[in-house]
VOPAGU-2260 file (C-alpha; in pm, 1 decimal, decimal comma):
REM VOPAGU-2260
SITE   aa  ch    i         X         Y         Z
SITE  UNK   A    0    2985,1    -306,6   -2682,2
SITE  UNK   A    1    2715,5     -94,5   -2867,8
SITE  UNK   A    2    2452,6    -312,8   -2665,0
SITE  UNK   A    3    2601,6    -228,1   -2340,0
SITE  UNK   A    4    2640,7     158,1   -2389,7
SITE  UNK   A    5    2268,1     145,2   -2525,5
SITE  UNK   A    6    2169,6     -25,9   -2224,4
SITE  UNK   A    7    2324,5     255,1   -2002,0
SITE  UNK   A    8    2205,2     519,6   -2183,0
SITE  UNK   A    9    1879,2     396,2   -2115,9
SITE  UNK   A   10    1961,1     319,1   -1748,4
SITE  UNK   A   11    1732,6     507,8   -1501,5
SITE  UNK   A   12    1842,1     643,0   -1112,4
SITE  UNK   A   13    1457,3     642,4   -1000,3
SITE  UNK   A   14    1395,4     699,5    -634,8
SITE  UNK   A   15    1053,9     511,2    -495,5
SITE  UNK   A   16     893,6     645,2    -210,9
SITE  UNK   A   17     596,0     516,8     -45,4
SITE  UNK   A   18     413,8     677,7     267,5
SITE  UNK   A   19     444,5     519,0     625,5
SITE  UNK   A   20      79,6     517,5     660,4
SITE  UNK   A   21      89,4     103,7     762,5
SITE  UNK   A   22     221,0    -113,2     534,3
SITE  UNK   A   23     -18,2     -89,8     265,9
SITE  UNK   A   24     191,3     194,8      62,4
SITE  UNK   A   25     473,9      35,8      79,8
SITE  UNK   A   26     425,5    -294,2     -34,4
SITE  UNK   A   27     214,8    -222,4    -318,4
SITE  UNK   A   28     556,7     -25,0    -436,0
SITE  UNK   A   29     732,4    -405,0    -390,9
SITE  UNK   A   30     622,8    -475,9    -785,1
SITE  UNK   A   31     705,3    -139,0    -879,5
SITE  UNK   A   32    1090,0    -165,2    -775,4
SITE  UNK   A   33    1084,2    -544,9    -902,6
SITE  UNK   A   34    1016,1    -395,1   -1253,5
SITE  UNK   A   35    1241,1    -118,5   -1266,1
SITE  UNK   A   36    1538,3    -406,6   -1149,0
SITE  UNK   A   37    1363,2    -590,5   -1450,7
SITE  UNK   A   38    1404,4    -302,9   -1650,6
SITE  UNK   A   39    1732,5    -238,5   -1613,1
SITE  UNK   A   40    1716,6      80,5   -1390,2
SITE  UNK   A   41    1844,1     139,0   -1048,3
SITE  UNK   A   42    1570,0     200,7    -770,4
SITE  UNK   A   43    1654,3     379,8    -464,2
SITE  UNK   A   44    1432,4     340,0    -187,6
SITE  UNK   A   45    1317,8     621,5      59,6
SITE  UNK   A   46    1050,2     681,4     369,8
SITE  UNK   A   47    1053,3     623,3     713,0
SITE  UNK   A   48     901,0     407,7    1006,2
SITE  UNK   A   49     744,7      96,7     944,3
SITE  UNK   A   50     770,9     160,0     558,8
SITE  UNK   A   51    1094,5     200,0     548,0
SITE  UNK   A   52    1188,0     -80,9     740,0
SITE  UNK   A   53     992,1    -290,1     542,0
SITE  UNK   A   54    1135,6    -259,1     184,1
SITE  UNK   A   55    1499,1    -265,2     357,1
SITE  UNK   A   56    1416,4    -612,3     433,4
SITE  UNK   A   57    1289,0    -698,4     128,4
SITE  UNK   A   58    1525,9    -477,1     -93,8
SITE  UNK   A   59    1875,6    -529,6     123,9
SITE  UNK   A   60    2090,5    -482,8    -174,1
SITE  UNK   A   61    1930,9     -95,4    -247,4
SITE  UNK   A   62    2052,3     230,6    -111,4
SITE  UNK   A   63    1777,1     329,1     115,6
SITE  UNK   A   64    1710,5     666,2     303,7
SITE  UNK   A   65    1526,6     751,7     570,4
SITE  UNK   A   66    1251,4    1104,2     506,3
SITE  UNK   A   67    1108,9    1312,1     791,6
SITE  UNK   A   68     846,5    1138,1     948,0
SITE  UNK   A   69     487,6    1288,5     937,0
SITE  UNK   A   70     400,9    1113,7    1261,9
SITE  UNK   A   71      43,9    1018,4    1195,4
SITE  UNK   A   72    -158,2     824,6    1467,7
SITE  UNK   A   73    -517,2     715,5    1466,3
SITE  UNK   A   74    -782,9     863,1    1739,7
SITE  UNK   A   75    -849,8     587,6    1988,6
SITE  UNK   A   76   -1221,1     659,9    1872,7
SITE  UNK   A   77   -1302,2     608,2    1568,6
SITE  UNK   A   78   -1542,5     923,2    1601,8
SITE  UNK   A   79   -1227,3    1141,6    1638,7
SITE  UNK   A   80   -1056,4     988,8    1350,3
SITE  UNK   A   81   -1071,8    1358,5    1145,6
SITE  UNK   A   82   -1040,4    1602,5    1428,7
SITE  UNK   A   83    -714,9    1372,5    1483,9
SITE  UNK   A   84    -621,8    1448,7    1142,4
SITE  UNK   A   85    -679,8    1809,2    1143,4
SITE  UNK   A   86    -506,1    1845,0    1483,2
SITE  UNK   A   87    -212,4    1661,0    1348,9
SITE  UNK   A   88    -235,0    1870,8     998,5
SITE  UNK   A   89      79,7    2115,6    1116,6
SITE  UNK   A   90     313,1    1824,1    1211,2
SITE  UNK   A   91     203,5    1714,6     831,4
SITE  UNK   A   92     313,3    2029,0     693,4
SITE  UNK   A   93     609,4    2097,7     858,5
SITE  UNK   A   94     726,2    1734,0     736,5
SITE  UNK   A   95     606,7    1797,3     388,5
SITE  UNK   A   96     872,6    2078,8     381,1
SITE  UNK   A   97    1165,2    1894,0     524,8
SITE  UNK   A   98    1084,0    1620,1     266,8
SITE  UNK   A   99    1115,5    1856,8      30,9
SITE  UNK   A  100    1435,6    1982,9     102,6
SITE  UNK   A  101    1555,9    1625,9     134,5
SITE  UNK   A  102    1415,7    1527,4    -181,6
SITE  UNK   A  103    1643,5    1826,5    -379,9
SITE  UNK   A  104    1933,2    1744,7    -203,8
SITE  UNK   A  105    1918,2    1354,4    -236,9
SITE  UNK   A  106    1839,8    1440,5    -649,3
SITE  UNK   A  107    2135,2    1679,5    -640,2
SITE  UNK   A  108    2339,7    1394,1    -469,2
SITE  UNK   A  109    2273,4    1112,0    -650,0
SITE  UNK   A  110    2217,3    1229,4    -982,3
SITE  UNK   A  111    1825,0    1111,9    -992,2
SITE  UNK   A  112    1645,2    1071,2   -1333,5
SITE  UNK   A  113    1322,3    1051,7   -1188,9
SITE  UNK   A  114    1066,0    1005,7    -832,2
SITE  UNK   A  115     768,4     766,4    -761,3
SITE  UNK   A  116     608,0     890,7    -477,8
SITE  UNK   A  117     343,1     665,6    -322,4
SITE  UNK   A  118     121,5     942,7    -188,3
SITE  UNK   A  119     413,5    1131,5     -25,3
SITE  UNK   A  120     323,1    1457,6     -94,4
SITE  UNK   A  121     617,1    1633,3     -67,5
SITE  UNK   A  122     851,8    1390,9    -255,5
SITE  UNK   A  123     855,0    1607,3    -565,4
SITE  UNK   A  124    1146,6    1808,7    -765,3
SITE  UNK   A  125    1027,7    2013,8   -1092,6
SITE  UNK   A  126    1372,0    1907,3   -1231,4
SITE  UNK   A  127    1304,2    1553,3   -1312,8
SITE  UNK   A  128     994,6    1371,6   -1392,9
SITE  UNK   A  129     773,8    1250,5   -1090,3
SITE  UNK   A  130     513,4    1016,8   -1123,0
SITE  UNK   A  131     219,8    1026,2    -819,2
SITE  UNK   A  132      62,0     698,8    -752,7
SITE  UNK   A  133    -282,6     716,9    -536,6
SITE  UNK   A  134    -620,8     483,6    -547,2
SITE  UNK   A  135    -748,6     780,3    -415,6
SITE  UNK   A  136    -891,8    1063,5    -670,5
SITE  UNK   A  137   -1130,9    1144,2    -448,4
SITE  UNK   A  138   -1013,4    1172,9    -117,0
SITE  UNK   A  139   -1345,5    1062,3     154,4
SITE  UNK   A  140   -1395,8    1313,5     455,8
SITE  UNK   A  141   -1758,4    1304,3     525,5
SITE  UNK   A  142   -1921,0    1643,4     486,8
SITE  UNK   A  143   -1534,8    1779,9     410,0
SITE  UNK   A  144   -1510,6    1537,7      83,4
SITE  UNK   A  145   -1542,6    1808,3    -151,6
SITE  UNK   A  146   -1265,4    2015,2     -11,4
SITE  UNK   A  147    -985,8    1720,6      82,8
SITE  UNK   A  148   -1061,2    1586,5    -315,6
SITE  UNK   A  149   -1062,4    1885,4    -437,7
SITE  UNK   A  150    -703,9    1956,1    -214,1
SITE  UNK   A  151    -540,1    1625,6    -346,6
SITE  UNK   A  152    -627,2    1660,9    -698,1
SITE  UNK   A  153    -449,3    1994,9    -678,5
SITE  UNK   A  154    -159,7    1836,2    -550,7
SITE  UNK   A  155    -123,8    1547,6    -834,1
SITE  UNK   A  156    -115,6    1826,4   -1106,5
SITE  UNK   A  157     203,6    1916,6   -1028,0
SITE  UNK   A  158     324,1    1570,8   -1086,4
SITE  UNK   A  159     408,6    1415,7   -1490,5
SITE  UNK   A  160     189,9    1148,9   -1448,9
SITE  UNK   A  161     -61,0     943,6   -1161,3
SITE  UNK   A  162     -78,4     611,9   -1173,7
SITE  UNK   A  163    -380,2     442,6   -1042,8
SITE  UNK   A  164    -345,8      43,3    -914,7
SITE  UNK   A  165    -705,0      -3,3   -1038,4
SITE  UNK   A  166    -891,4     -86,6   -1402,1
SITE  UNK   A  167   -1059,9     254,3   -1546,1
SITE  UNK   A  168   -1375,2      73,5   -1674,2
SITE  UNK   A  169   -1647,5    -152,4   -1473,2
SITE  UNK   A  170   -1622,1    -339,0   -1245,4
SITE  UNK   A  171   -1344,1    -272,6   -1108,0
SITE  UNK   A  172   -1200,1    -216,7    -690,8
SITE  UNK   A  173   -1188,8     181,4    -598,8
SITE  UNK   A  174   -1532,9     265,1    -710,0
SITE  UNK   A  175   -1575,8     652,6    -665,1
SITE  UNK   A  176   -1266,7     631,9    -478,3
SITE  UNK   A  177    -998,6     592,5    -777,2
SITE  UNK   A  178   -1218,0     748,7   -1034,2
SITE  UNK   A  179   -1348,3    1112,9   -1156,9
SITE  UNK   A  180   -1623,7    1188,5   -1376,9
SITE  UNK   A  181   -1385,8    1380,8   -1620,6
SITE  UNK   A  182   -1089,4    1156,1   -1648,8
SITE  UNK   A  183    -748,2    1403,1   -1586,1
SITE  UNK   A  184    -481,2    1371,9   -1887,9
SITE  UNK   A  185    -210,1    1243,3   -1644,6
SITE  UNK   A  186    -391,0     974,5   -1528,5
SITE  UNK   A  187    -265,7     608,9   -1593,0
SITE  UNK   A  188    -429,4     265,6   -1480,7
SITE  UNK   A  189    -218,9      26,1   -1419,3
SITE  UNK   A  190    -450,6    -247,2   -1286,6
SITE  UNK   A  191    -476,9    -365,2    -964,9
SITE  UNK   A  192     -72,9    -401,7    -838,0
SITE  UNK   A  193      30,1    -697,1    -610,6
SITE  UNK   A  194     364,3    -869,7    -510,0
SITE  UNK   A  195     176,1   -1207,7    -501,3
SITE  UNK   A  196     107,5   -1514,2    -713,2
SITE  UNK   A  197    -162,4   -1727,2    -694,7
SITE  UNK   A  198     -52,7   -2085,5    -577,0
SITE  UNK   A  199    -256,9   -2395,9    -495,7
SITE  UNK   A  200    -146,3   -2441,7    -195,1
SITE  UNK   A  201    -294,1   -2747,4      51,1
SITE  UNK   A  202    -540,5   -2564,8     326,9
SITE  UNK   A  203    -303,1   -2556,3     644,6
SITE  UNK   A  204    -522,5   -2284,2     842,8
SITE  UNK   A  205    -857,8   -2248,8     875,4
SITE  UNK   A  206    -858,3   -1872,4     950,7
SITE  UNK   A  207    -500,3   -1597,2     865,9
SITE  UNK   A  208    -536,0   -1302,6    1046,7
SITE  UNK   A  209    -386,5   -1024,3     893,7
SITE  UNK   A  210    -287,0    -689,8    1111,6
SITE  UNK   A  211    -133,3    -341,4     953,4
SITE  UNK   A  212    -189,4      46,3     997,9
SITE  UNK   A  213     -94,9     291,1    1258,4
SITE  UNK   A  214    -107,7     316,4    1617,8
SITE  UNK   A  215    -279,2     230,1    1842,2
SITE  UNK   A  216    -566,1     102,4    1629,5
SITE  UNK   A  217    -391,3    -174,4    1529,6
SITE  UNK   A  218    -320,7    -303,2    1903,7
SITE  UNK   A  219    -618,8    -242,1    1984,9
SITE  UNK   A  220    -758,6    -450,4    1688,9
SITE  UNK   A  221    -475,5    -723,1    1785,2
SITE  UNK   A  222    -616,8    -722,3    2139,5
SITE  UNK   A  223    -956,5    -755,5    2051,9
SITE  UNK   A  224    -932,6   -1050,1    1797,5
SITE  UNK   A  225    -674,9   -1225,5    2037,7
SITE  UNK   A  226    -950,4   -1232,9    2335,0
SITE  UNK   A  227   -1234,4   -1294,0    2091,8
SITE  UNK   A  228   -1069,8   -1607,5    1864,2
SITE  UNK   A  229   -1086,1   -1789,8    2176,4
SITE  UNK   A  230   -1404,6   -1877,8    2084,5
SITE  UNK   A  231   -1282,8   -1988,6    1685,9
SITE  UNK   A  232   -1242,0   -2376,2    1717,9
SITE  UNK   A  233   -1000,4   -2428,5    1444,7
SITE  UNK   A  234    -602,1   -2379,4    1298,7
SITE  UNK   A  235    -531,1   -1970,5    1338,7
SITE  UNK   A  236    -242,8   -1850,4    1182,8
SITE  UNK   A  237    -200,5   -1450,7    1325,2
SITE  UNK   A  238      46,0   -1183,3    1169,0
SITE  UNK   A  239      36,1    -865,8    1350,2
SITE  UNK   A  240     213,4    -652,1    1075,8
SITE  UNK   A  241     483,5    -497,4    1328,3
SITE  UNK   A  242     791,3    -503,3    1149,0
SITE  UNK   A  243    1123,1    -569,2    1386,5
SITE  UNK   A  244    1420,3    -636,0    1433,7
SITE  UNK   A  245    1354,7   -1023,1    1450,0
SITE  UNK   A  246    1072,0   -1246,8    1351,7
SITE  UNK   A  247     951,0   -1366,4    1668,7
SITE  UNK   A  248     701,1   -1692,5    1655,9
SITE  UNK   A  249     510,5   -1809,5    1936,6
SITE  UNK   A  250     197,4   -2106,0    1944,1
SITE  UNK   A  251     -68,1   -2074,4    2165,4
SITE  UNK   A  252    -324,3   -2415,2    2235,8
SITE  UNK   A  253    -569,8   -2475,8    2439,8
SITE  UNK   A  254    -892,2   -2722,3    2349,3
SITE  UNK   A  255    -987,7   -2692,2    1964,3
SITE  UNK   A  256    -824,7   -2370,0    1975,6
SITE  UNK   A  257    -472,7   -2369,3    1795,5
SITE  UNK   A  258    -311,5   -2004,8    1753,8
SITE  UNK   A  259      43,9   -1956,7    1544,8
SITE  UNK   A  260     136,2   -1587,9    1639,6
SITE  UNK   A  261     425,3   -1367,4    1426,8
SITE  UNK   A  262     488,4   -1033,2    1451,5
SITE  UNK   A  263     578,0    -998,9    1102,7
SITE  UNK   A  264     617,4   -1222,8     780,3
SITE  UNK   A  265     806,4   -1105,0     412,2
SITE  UNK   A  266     661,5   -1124,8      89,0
SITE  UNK   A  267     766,5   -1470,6       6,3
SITE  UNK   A  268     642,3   -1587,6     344,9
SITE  UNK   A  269     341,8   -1432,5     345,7
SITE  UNK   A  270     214,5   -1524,4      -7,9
SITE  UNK   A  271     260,7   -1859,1      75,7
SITE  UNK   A  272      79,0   -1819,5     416,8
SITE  UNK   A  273    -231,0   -1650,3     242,0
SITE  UNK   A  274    -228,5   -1940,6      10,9
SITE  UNK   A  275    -251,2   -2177,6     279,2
SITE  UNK   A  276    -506,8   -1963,7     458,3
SITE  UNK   A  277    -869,6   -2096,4     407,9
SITE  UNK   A  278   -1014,1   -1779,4     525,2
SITE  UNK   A  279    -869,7   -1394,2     581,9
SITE  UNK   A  280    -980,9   -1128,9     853,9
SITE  UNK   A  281    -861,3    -823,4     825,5
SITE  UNK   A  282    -903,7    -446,3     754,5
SITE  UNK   A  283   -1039,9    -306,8     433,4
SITE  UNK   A  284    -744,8     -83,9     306,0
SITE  UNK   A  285    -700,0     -61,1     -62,2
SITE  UNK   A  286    -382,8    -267,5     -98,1
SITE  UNK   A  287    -523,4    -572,2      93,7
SITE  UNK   A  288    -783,5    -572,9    -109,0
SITE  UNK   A  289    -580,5    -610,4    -379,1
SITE  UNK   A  290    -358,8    -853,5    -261,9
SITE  UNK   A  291    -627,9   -1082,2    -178,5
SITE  UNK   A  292    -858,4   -1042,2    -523,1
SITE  UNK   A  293    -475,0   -1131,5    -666,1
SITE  UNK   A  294    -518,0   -1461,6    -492,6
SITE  UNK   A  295    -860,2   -1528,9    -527,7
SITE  UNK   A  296    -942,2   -1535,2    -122,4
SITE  UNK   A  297   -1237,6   -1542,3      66,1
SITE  UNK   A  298   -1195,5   -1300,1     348,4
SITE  UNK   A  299   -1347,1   -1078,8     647,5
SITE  UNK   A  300   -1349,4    -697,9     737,3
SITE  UNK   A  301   -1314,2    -460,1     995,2
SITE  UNK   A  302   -1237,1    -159,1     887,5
SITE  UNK   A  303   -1032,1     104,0    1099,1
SITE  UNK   A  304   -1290,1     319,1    1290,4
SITE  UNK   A  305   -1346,8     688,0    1119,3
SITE  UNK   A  306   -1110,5     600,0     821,5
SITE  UNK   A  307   -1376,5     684,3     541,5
SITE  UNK   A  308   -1195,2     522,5     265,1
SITE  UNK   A  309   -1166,8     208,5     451,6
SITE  UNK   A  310   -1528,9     174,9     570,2
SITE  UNK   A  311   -1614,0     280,7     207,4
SITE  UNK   A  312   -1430,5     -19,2      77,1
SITE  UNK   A  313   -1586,1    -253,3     296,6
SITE  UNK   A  314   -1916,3    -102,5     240,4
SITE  UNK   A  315   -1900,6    -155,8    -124,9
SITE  UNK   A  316   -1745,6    -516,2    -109,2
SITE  UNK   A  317   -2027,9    -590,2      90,7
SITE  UNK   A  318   -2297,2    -473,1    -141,7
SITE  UNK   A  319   -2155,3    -621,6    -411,2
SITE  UNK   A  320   -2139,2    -979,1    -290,5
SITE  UNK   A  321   -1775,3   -1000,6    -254,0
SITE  UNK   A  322   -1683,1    -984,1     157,1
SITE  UNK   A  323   -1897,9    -947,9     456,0
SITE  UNK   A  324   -1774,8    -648,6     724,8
SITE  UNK   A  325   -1852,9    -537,0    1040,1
SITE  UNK   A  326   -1732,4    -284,1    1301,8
SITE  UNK   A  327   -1472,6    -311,4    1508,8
SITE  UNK   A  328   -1689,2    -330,0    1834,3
SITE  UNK   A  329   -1961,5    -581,6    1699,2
SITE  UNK   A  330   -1665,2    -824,8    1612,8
SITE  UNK   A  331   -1744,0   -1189,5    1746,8
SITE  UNK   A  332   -1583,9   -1528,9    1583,4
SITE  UNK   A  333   -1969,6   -1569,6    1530,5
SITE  UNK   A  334   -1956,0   -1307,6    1277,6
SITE  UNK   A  335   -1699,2   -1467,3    1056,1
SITE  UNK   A  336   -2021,9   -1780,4     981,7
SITE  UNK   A  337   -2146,0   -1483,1     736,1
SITE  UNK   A  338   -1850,1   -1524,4     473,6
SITE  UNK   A  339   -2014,3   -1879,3     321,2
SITE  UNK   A  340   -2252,9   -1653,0     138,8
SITE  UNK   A  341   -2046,1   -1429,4      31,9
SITE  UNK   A  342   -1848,0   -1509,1    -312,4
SITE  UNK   A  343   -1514,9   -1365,7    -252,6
SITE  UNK   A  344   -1251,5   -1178,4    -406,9
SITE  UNK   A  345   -1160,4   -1239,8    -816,9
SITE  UNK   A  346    -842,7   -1089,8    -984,0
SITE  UNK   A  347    -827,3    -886,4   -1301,9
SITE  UNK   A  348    -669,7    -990,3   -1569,1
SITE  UNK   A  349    -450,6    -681,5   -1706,5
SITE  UNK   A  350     -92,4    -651,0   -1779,3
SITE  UNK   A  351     114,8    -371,7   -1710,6
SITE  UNK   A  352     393,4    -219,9   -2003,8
SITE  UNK   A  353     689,4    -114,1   -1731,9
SITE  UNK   A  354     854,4      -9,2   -2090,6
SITE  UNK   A  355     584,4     240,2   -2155,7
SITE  UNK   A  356     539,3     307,8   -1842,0
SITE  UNK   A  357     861,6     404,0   -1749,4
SITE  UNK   A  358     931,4     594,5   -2050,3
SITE  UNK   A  359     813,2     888,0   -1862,3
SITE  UNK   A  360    1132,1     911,7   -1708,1
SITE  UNK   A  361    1353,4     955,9   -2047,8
SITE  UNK   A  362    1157,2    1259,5   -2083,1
SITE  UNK   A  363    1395,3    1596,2   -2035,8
SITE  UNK   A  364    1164,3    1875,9   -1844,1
SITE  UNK   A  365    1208,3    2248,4   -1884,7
SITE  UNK   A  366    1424,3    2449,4   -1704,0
SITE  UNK   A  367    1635,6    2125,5   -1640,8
SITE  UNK   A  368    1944,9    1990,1   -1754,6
SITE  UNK   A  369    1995,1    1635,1   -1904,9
SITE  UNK   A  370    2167,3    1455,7   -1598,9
SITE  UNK   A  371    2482,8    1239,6   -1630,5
SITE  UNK   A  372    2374,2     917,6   -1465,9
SITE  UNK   A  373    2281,2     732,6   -1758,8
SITE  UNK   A  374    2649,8     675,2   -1868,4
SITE  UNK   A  375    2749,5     586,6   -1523,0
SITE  UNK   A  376    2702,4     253,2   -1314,3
């Protein structure tokens, strides 16, 4: 009986909350929430869109809520990618301040201990401990870098503690990206976080085509590769990351061409897939490239056109030896003959404490008063 009440006592109401910016935030939360279950706590999920609907279908069983969206789209030009940004900058703030009214009352309601917010910037209450988790320290705008960096850093001091899914030492994934030349005392690595396993898995596809990110550069992307895998003479299995209703699986065939087409897969599904999957093509955001140095794959890039951080990553991979790139225009199934002499992606070992890690959460703030919800089920 002691056991038990010790148990609740140390029982946790955390809310998780990842951006709808693609899929990428999300699903690099899908660990997180498996630990806290692990743990013993009880995650509740919120966000909206794509995000949302995501970790609903992979977290049924969890009380899930939706936030106001912040409706961001991509500039059909990838040259227009930050006047886009800036032009949608009001319909950002505006949501930021809904979210935080929904974020009090939804603590108030549920009797929250604590908030992971996965780079939702208005997902914060200075009641209970919040935890901030970004790759991005340093926040790449061009000639504007200084000032967005300088912007978002000002934003993850309010928060207990940032966690970083990257090592702090060399090598390591983010480069400048996840890392400052005076390390801030909230900051926390956690290594590189994935909700895959490495399997050896028998090669049933010679090339996995992996689509995510907002609208409409990733039907435009779809479109494109569609018309120009024609040419790939080979097994093609093609996800186009838009998360419905119902999975909906169609095979196209025609010569040496052989084309499995879904518009979305789950995590169990899709690890197994990648294993399967000879080679990857795909864009270059930071969770991807996580996923696949977690399973060791050999893989191709096109970043999203104007997203600095994404043409940074492929950039870097590139140098380094890791994973070819190219732009989205220049992409022919000629260009995916480059990956042979490229090495490919290679995990990190490191291993995360969720116990240590989550003890930021039995910490008692100022101002606030110790809530009830760790005697109650």
């Amino acid at each position: 009986m002691f056991l038990f009440l010790c148990s609740m006592q140390n029982s946790k109401r955390i809310l998780v909350a990842p951006l709808n910016w693609g899929l990428g935030h999300s699903t690099r939360c899908i660990p997180i929430i498996h630990a806290l279950l692990a743990q013993g706590h009880q995650p509740y999920i919120a966000s909206d869109g794509v995000a949302l609907s995501l970790l609903q279908k992979e977290f049924p069983n969890l009380p899930s809520f939706e936030l106001p969206s912040y409706k961001i789209t991509y500039a059909e030009k990838g040259r227009n990618f930050k006047l886009k940004i800036i032009w949608d900058s009001p319909k950002v703030f505006k949501a930021m301040s809904k979210e935080k009214k929904a974020i009090k009352k939804l603590v108030k309601e549920y009797d929250l201990d604590g908030i992971i917010s996965d780079n939702r910037l208005g997902v914060y209450y200075k009641k209970v401990p919040c935890v901030f988790i970004t790759h991005q320290l340093n926040v790449l705008s061009g000639n504007t870098t200084w000032m967005s960096s300088k912007a978002h850093q000002n934003i993850i001091k309010k928060f207990d503690a940032c966690w970083v899914p990257d090592v702090e030492g060399k090598p390591n994934l983010t480069g400048k990206l996840g890392h400052l030349k005076k390390k801030k005392k909230n900051i926390i690595y956690l290594g590189p976080l994935s909700r895959f396993k490495k399997n050896k898995k028998k090669v049933s596809y010679d090339l996995m085509v992996l689509l995510s990110g907002p609208e409409p550069q990733r039907t435009l992307l779809e479109e494109k590769l569609l018309e120009e895998l024609k040419a790939f003479a080979g097994n093609i299995l093609f996800v186009k990351g838009k998360i419905q209703e119902k999975q909906n699986h169609e095979r196209l065939e025609q010569g040496k061409y052989h084309l499995d087409l879904f518009n979305f897969m789950q995590s169990e599904e899709l690890e197994k897939a990648i294993n399967q999957s000879k080679l990857i093509l795909c864009r270059s955001g930071y969770t991807t490239v996580m996923d696949l140095a977690k399973l060791e794959k050999k893989a191709f890039f096109i970043p999203t056109p104007g997203q600095y951080e994404q043409e940074y990553l492929a950039k870097r991979m590139q140098k380094q030896g890791y994973v070819p790139y190219c732009e989205q225009d220049d992409f022919t199934a000629e260009q995916l003959d480059r990956v042979a002499s490229f090495e490919g992606l290679t995990q990190f070992d490191t291993t995360i404490d969720y116990l240590e890690l989550f003890g930021v959460f039995s910490k008692v703030k100022e101002n606030s008063e110790p809530t009830s919800s760790s005697l109650s089920t």
